[in-house]
One Martini backbone bead per residue (centre of mass of N, CA, C, O) as a GRO file, in nm:
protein
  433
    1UNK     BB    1  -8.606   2.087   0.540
    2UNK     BB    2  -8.266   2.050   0.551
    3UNK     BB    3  -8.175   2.379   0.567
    4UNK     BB    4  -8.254   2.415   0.868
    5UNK     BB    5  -7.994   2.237   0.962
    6UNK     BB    6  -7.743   2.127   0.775
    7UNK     BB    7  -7.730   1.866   0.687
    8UNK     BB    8  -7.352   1.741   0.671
    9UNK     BB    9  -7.179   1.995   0.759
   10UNK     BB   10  -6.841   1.841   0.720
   11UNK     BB   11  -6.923   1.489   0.567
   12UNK     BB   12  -6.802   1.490   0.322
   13UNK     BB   13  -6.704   1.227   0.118
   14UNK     BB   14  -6.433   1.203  -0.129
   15UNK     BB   15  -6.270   1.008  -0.349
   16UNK     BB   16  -5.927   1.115  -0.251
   17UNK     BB   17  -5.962   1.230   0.007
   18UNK     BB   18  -5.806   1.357   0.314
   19UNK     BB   19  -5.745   1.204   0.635
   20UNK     BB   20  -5.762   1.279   0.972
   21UNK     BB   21  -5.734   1.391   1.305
   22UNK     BB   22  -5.904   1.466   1.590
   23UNK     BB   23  -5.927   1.607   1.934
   24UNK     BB   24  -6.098   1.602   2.246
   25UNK     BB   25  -6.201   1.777   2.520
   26UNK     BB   26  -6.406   1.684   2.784
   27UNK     BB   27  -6.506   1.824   3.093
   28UNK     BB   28  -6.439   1.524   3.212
   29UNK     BB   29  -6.159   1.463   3.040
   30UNK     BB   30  -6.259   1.299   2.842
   31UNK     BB   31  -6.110   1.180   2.547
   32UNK     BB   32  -6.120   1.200   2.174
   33UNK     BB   33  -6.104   1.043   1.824
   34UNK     BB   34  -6.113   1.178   1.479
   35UNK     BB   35  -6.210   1.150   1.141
   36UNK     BB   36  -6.155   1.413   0.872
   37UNK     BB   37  -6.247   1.627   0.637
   38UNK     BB   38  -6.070   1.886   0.445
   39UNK     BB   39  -6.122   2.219   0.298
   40UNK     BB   40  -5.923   2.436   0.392
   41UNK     BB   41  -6.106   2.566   0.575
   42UNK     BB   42  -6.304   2.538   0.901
   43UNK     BB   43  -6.486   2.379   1.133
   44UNK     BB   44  -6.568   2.307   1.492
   45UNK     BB   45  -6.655   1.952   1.529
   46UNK     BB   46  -6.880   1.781   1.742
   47UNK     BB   47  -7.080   1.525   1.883
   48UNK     BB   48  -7.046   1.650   2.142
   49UNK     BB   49  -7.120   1.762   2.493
   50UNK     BB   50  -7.058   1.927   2.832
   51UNK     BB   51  -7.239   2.139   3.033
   52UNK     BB   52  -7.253   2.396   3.262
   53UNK     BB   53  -7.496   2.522   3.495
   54UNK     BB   54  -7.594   2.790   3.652
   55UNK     BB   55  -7.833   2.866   3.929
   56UNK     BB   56  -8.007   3.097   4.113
   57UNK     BB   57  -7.975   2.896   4.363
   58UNK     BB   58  -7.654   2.795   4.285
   59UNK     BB   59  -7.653   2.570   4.152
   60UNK     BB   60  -7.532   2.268   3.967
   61UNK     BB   61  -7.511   2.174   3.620
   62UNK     BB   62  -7.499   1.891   3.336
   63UNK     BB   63  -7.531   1.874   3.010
   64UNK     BB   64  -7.559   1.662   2.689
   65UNK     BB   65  -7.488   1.823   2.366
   66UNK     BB   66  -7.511   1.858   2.020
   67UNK     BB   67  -7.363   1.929   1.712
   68UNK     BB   68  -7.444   2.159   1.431
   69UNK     BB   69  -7.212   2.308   1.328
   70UNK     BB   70  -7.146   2.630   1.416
   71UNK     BB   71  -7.011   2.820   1.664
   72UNK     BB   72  -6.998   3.076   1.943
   73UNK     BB   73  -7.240   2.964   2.124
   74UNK     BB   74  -7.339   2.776   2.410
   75UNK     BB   75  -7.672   2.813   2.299
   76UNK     BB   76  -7.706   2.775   1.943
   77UNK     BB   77  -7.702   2.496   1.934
   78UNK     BB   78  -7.810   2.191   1.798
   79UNK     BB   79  -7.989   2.092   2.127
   80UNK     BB   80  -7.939   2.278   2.292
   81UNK     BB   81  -7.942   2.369   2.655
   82UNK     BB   82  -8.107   2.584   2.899
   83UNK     BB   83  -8.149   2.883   3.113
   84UNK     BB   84  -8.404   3.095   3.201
   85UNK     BB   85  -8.505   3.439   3.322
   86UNK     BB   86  -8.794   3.563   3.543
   87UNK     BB   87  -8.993   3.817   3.551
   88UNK     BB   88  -9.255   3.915   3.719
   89UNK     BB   89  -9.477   4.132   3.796
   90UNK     BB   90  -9.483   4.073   4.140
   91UNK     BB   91  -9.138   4.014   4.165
   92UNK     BB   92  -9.107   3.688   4.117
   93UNK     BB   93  -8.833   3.456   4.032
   94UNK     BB   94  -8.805   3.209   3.751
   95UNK     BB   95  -8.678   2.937   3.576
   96UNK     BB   96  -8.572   2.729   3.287
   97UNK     BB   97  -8.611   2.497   3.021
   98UNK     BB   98  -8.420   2.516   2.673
   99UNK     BB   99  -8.421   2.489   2.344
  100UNK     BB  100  -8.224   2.487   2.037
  101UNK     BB  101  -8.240   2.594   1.689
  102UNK     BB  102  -8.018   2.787   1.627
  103UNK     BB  103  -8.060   3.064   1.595
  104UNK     BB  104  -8.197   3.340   1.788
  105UNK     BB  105  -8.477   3.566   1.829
  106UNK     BB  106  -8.666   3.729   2.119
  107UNK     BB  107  -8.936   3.922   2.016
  108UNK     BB  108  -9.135   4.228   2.068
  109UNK     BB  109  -9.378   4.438   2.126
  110UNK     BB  110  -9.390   4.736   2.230
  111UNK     BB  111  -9.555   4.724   2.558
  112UNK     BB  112  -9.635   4.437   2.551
  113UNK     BB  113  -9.846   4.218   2.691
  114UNK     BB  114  -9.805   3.865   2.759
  115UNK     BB  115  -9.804   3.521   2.746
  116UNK     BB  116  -9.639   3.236   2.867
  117UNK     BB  117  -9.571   2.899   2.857
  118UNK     BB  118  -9.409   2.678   3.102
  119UNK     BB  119  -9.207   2.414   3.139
  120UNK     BB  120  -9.118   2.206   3.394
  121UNK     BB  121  -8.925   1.938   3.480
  122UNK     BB  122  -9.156   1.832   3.672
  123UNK     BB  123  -9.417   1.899   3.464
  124UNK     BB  124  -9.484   2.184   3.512
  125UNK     BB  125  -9.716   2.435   3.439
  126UNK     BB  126  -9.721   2.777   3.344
  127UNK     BB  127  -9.833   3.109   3.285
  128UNK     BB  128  -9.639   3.465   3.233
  129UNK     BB  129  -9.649   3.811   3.219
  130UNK     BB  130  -9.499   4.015   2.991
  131UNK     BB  131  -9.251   4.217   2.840
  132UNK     BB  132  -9.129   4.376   2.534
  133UNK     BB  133  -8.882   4.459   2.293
  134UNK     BB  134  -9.015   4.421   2.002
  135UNK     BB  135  -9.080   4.210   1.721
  136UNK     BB  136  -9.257   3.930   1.685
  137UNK     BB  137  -9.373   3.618   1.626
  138UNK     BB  138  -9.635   3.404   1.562
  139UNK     BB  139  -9.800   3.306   1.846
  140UNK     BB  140  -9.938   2.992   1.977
  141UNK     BB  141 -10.140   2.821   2.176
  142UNK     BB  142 -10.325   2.593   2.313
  143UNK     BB  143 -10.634   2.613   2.120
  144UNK     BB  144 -10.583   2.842   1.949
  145UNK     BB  145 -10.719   2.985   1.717
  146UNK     BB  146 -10.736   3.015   1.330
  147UNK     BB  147 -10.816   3.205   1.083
  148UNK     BB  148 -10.821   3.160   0.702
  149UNK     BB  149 -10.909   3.315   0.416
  150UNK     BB  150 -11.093   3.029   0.344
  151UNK     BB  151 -11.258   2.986   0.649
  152UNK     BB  152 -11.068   2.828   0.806
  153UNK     BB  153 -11.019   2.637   1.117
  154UNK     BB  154 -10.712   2.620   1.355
  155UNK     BB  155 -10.482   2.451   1.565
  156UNK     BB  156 -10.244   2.499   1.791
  157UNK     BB  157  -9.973   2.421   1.910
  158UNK     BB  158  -9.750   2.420   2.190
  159UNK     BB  159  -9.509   2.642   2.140
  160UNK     BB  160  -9.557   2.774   1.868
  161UNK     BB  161  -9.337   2.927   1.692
  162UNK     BB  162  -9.404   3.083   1.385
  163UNK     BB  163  -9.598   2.853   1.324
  164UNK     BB  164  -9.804   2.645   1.081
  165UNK     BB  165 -10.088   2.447   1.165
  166UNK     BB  166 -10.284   2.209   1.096
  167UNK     BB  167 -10.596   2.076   1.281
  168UNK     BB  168 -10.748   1.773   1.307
  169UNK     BB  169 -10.863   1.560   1.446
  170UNK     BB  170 -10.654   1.334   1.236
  171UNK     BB  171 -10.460   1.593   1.138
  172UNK     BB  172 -10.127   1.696   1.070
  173UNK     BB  173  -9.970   2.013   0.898
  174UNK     BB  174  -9.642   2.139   0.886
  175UNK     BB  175  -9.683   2.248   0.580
  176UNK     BB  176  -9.834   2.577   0.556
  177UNK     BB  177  -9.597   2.724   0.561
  178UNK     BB  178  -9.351   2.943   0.375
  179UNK     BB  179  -9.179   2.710   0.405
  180UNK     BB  180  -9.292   2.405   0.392
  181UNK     BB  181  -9.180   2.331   0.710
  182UNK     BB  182  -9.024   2.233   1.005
  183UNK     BB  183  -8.848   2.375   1.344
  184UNK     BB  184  -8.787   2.384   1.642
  185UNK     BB  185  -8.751   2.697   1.738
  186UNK     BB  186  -8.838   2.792   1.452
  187UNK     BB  187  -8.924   3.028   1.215
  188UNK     BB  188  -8.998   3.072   0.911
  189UNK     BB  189  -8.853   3.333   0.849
  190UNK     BB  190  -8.595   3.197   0.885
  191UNK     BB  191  -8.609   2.966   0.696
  192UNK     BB  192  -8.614   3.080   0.462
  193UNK     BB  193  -8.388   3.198   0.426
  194UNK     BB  194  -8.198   2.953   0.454
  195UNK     BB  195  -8.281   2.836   0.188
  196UNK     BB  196  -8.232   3.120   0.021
  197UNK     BB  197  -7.917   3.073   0.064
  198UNK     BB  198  -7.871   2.791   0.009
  199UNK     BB  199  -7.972   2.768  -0.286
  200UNK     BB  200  -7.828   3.038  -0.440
  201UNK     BB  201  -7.532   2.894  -0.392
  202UNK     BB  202  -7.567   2.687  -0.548
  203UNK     BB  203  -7.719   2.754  -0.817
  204UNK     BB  204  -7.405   2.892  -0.868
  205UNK     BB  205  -7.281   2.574  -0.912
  206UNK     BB  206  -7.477   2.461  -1.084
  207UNK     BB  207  -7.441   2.636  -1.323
  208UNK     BB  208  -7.122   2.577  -1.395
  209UNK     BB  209  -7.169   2.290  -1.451
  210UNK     BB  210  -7.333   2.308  -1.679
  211UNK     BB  211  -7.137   2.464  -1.856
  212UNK     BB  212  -6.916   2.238  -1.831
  213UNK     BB  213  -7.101   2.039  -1.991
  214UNK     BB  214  -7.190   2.182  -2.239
  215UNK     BB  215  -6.927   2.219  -2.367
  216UNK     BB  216  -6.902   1.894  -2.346
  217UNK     BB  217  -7.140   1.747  -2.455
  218UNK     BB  218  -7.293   1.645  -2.196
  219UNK     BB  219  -7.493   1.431  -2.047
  220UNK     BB  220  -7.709   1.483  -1.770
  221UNK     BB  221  -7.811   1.301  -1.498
  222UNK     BB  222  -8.059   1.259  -1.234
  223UNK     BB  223  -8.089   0.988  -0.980
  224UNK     BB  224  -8.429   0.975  -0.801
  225UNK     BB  225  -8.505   0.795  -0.501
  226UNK     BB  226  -8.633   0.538  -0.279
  227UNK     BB  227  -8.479   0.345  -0.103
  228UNK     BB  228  -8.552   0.038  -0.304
  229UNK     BB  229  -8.574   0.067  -0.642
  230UNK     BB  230  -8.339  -0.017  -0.838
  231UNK     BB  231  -8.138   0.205  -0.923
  232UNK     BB  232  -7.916   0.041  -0.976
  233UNK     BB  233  -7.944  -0.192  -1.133
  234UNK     BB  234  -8.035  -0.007  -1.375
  235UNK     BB  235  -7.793   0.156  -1.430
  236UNK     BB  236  -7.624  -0.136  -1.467
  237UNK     BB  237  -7.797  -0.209  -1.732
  238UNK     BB  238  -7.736   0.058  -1.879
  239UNK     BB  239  -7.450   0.079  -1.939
  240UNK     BB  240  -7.434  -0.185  -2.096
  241UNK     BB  241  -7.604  -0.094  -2.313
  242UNK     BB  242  -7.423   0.174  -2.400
  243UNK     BB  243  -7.147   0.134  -2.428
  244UNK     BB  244  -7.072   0.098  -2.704
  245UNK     BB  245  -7.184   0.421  -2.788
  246UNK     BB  246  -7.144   0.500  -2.498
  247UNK     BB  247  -7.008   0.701  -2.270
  248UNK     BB  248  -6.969   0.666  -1.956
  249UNK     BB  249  -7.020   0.797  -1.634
  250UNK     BB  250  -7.011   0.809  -1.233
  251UNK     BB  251  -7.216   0.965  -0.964
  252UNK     BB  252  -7.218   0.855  -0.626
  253UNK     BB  253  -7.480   0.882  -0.349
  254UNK     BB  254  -7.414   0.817   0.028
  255UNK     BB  255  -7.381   0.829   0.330
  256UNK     BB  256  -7.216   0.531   0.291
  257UNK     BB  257  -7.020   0.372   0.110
  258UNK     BB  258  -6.916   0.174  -0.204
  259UNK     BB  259  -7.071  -0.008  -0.316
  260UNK     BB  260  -7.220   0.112  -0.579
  261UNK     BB  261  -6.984   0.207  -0.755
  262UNK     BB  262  -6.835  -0.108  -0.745
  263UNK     BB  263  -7.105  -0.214  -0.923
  264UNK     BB  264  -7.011   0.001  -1.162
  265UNK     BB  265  -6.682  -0.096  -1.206
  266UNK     BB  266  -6.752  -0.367  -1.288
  267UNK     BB  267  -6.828  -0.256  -1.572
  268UNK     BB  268  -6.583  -0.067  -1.656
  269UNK     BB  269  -6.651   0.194  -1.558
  270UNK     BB  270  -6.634   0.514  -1.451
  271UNK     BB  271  -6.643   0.589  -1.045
  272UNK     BB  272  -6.762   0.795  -0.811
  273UNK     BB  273  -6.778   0.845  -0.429
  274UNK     BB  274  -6.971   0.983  -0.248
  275UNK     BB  275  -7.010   1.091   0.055
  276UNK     BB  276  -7.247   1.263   0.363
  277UNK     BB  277  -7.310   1.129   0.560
  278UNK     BB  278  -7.587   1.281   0.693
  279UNK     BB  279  -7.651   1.392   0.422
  280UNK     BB  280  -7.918   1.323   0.228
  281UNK     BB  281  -7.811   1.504  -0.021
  282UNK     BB  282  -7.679   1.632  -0.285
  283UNK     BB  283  -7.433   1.861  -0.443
  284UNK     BB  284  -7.281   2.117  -0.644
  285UNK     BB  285  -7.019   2.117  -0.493
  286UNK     BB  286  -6.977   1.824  -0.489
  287UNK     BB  287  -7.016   1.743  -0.829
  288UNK     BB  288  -6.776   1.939  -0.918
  289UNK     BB  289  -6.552   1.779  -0.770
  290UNK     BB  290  -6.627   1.516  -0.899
  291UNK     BB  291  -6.548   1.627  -1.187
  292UNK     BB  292  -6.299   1.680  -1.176
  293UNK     BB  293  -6.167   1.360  -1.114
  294UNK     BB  294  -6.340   1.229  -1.349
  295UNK     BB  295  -6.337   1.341  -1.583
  296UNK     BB  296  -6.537   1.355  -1.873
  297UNK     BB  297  -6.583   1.331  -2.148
  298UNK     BB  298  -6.688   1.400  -2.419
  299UNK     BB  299  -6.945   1.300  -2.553
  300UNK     BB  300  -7.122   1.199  -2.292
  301UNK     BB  301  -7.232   1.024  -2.021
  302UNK     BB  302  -7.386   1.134  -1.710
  303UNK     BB  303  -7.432   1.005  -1.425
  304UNK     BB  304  -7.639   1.030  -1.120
  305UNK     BB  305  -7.653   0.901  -0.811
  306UNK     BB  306  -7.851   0.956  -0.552
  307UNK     BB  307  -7.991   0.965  -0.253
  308UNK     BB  308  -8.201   0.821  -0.088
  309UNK     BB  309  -8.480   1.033  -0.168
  310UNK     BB  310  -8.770   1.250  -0.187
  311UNK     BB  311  -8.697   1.544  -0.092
  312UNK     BB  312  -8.414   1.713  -0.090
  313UNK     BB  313  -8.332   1.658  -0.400
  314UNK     BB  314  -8.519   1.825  -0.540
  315UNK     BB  315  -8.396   2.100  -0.489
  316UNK     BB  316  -8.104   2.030  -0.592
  317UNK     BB  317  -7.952   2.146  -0.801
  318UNK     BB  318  -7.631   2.017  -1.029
  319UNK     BB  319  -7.666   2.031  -1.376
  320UNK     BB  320  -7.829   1.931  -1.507
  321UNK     BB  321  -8.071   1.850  -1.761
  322UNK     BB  322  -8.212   1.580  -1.534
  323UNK     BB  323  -8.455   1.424  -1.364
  324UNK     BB  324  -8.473   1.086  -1.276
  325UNK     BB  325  -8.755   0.892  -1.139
  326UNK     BB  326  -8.755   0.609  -0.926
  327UNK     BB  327  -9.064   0.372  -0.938
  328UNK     BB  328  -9.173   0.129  -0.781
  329UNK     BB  329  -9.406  -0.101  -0.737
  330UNK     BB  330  -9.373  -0.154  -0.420
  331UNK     BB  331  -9.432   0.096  -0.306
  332UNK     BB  332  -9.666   0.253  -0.437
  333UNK     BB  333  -9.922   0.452  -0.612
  334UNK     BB  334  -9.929   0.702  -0.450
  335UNK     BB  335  -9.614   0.848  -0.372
  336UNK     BB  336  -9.664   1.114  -0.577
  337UNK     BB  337  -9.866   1.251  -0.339
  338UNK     BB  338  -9.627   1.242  -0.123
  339UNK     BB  339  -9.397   1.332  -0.339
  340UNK     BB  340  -9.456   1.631  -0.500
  341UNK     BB  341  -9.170   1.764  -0.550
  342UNK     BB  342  -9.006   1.530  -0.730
  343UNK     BB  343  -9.208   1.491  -0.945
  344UNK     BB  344  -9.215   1.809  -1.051
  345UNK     BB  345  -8.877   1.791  -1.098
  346UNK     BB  346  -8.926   1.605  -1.322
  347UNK     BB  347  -8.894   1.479  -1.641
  348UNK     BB  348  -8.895   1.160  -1.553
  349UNK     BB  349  -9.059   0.826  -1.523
  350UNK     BB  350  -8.954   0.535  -1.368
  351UNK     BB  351  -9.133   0.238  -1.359
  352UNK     BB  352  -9.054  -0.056  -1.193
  353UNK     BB  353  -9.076  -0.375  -1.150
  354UNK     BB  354  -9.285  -0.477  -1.359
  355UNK     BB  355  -9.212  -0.803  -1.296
  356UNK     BB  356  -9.427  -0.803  -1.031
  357UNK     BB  357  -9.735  -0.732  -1.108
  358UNK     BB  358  -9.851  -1.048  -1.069
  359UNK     BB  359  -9.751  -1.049  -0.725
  360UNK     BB  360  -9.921  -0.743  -0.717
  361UNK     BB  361 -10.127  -0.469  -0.571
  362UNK     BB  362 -10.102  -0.270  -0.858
  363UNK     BB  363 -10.204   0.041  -0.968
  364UNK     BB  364 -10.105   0.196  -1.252
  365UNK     BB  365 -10.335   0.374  -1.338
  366UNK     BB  366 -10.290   0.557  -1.111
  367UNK     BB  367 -10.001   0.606  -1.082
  368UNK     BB  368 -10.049   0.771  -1.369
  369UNK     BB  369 -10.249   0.984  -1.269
  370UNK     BB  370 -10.049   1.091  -1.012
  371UNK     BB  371  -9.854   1.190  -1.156
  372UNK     BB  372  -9.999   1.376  -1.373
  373UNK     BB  373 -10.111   1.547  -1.112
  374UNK     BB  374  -9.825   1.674  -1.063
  375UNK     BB  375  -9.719   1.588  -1.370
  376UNK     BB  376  -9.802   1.688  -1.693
  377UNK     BB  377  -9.503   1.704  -1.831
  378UNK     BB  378  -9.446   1.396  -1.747
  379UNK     BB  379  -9.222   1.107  -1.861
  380UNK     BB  380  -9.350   0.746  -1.864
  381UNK     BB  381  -9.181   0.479  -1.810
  382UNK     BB  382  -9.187   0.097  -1.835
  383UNK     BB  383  -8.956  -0.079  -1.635
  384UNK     BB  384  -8.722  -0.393  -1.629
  385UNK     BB  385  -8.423  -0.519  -1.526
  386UNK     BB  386  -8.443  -0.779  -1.538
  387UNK     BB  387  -8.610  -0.838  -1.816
  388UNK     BB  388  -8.626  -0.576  -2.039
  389UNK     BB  389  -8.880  -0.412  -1.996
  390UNK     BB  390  -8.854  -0.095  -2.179
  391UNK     BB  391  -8.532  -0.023  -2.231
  392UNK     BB  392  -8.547   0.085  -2.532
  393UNK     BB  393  -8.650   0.345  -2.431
  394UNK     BB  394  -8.465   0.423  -2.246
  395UNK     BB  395  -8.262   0.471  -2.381
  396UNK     BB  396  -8.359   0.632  -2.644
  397UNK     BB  397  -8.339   0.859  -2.439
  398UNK     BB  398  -8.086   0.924  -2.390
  399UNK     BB  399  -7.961   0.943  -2.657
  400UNK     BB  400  -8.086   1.185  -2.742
  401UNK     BB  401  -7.992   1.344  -2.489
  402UNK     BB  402  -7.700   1.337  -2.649
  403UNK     BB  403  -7.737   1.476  -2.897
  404UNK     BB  404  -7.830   1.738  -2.806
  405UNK     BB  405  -7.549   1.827  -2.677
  406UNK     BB  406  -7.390   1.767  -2.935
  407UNK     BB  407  -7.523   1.995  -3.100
  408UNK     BB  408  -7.499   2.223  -2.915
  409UNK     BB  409  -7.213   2.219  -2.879
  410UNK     BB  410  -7.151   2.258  -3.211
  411UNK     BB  411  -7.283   2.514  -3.241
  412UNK     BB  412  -7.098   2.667  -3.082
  413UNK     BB  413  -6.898   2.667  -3.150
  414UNK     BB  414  -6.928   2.777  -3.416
  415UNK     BB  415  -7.009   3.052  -3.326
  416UNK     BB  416  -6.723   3.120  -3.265
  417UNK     BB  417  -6.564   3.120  -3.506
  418UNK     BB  418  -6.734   3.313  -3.654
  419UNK     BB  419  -6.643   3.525  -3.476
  420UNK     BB  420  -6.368   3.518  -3.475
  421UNK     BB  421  -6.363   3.587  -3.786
  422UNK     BB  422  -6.483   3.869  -3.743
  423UNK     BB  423  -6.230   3.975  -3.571
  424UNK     BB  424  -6.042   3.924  -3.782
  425UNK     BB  425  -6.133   4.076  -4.007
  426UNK     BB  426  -6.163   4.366  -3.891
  427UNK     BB  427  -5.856   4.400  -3.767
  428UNK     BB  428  -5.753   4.387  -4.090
  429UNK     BB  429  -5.917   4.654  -4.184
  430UNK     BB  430  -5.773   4.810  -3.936
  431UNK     BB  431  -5.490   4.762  -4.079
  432UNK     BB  432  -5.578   4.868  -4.376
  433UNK     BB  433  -5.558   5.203  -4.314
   0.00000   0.00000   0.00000
């Protein structure tokens, strides 16, 4: 998942944020000049840049590349690359050439010895045994067989440190091992931490804005769908049925332009929009900021249309109510096995284009099998917003879930009332003593 990455860390933009420039002078002399938006702190971010490095036989050479987030060494960065050497046991010394993928530690366990292989520029491999101390993560070769508790038997590719990929004649799995992703040159271990770090942070953001929503009798829904399904338009029919009933607010996320906003803002409500630049999905400290700028009335309906992946968005709560999949027919009914965490945190599946039915080969009951074979406690709309089949339901399903965040956000209040109630009496009895 995109935790191992960080990826558009540094380059979200809310509207009515200021932005500067920023100019940059690189290795070769030549300058150049970037937009960005800061908040506080901030870190220095290139888009790119040329590194030189000498090597063992006097040579220099530089290459260029990429950053993502921050750094403190040239070598540390998402892409960089350089040259190690190393010395044989036989005592003849050769460097090569490896890149990274954010920090990294390679250690092994104390007196072992054991081979590594290395690709040189020019296309050879050779494997040569080294020394190393402390423990190191499980690295395999390739063709290195792995059996598993289940006493299956698969094989690494070659150079996978600390990855578990299985392997089948025509299927390789990258997403077996605890981390449940992989990123090339990074641990399982260091992703799993990675993730665990980015979302503990989040979810107390999450926290934060739900209960400034509940406060405020607020009903919350997180629009989640894969580009191309529909979900704007949708949203934008949603609208307009409910605007007479219930106040609405939008918070639009997408990693470039407003276009979406302005088709929301042109039916007359308030909607605010995300970029996320590089970033995937939206997150809890974004959807907070966007709250503080929309501030939406009490007792009103807030939409959040998230950035269109079925991926990243599973992972970050925003602090809504829930989460609603909108999954179109021309998609196909497969979807939900294919992207099972998305289904698995959705409260609800909207099933949309049902109007194109009569001209796809889409098998619906099959849809709804693999849905609920994910997710079985996930309800199910078939809705069109062209034609207005199921919308009806659609409707009715926010709308109950708009009074119950005022029924509950009502029963706060009055339990307040009566504490207040009970300490103002206490104070005056001992007040009367």
């Amino acid at each position: 998942m995109c935790t191992t990455c960080g990826c558009g860390e540094g380059e979200t933009r809310i509207e009515g944020d200021g932005a500067h420039a920023h100019e940059h002078r690189h290795a070769d002399g030549t300058t150049h000049v970037h937009p960005h938006v800061h908040e506080g702190e901030h870190a220095h971010h290139h888009d790119g840049h040329a590194h030189e490095h000498t090597h063992a036989d006097g040579t220099r050479h530089s290459h260029y590349h990429a950053h993502e987030g921050e750094h403190a060494h040239t070598h540390h960065e998402t892409g960089a690359g350089h040259a190690h050497e190393h010395a044989h046991a036989e005592g003849t010394v050769h460097s090569h050439w490896h890149s990274h993928q954010g920090d990294h530690v390679h250690s092994h366990a104390v007196g072992a010895w054991h081979a590594h292989e290395h690709a040189h520029t020019d296309g050879t491999v050779h494997s040569h045994p080294h020394e190393h101390a402390g423990e190191h993560g499980h690295v395999h070769r390739e063709g290195q067989a792995h059996v598993h508790a289940d006493g299956s038997v698969h094989t690494h590719a070659q150079g996978a440190a600390g990855e578990h990929v299985r392997e089948g004649h025509d299927h390789m799995h990258f997403g077996t091992g605890p981390a449940g992703a992989h990123a090339p040159g990074m641990s399982q271990a260091r992703m799993v931490q990675i993730e665990q770090d980015i979302l503990a942070k989040n979810d107390g953001y999450a926290a934060r804005n739900r209960e400034w929503l509940a406060d405020r009798g607020i009903f919350a829904l997180n629009l989640v769908s894969s580009p191309g399904s529909g979900k704007t338009t949708l949203l934008v029919k949603t609208i307009e049925a409910l605007r007479s009933a219930l106040e609405v607010t939008v918070i639009e996320g997408d990693q470039q332009t407003s276009h979406d906003a302005d088709r929301v803002r042109a039916t007359g409500v308030r909607a605010i929009q995300i970029n996320t630049g590089k970033g995937c999905h939206l997150d809890a400290h974004m959807v907070g900021r966007a709250l503080e700028r929309l501030a939406p009335p009490d007792d009103s309906v807030l939409m959040i249309e998230n950035v269109g992946n079925l991926v990243c968005p599973s992972s970050f709560d925003l602090g809504e109510a829930h989460k609603v999949v909108v999954l179109s027919v021309t998609e196909g009914e497969d979807k939900p096995l294919k992207y099972p965490d998305m289904f698995h945190a959705a409260r609800l599946m909207l099933l949309n284009k049902i109007d194109l039915l009569p001209y796809l080969d889409f098998d619906v009951e099959a849809c709804l099998a693999n849905a609920r074979r994910v997710n079985p406690r996930m309800a199910i709309l078939p809705v069109s917003a062209r034609s207005g089949q199921g919308m009806d339901d659609w409707l009715a399903w926010i709308v109950q879930g708009a009074q119950k965040a005022q029924v509950e956000k009502a029963a706060t209040v009055e339990a307040l009332r009566r504490r207040i109630a009970d300490l103002q009496a206490e104070l005056a009895h001992l007040r009367s003593q």
